[in-house]
C-alpha positions as CSV (number, residue, x, y, z in Angstrom):
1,X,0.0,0.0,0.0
2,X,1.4,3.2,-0.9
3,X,0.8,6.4,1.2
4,X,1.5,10.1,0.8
5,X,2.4,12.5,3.2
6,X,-0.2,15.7,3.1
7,X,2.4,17.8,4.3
8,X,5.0,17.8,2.1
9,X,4.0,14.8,-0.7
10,X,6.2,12.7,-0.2
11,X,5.2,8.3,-1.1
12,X,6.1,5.5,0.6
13,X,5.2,2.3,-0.3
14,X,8.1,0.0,2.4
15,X,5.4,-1.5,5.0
16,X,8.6,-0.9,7.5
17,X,9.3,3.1,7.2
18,X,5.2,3.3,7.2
19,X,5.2,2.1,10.9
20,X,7.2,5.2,12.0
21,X,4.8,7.6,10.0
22,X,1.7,10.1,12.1
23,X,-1.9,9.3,11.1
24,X,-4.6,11.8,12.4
25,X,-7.9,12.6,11.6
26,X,-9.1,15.8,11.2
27,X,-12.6,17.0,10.7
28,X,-13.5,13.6,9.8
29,X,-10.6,12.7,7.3
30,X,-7.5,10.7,7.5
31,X,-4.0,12.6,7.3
32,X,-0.9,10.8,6.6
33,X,2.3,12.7,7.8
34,X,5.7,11.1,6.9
35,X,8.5,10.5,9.8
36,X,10.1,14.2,8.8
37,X,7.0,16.3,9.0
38,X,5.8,14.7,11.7
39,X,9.2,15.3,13.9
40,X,9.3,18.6,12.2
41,X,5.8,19.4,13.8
42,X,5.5,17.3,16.7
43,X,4.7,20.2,19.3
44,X,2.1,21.1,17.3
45,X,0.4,17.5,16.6
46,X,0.9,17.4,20.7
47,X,-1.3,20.3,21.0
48,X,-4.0,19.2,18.8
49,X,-3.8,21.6,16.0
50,X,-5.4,20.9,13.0
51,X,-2.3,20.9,10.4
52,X,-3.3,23.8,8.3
53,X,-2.3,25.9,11.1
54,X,1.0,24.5,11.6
């Protein structure tokens, strides 16, 4: 299965880098972040921000 980050568009299709990429849902639809994004804007995914205001 091959994802894409909705940060930055990045794909990955290797089953073992998926495992260390973020999922969320926001307002009712999946978001994939890959492992740089998400460490990028981890303070923010703590707070619960929805990623267009990151």
């Amino acid at each position: 299965m091959e994802r894409s980050c909705d940060l930055c568009g990045r794909r990955e299709s290797d089953p073992a880098r998926l495992l260390t990429w973020t999922t969320g849902v926001e307002h009712g639809r999946r978001k994939n972040f890959c492992t740089a994004c998400s460490r990028e804007h981890l303070r923010m995914m703590e707070g619960k921000l929805d990623s267009d205001q990151w």
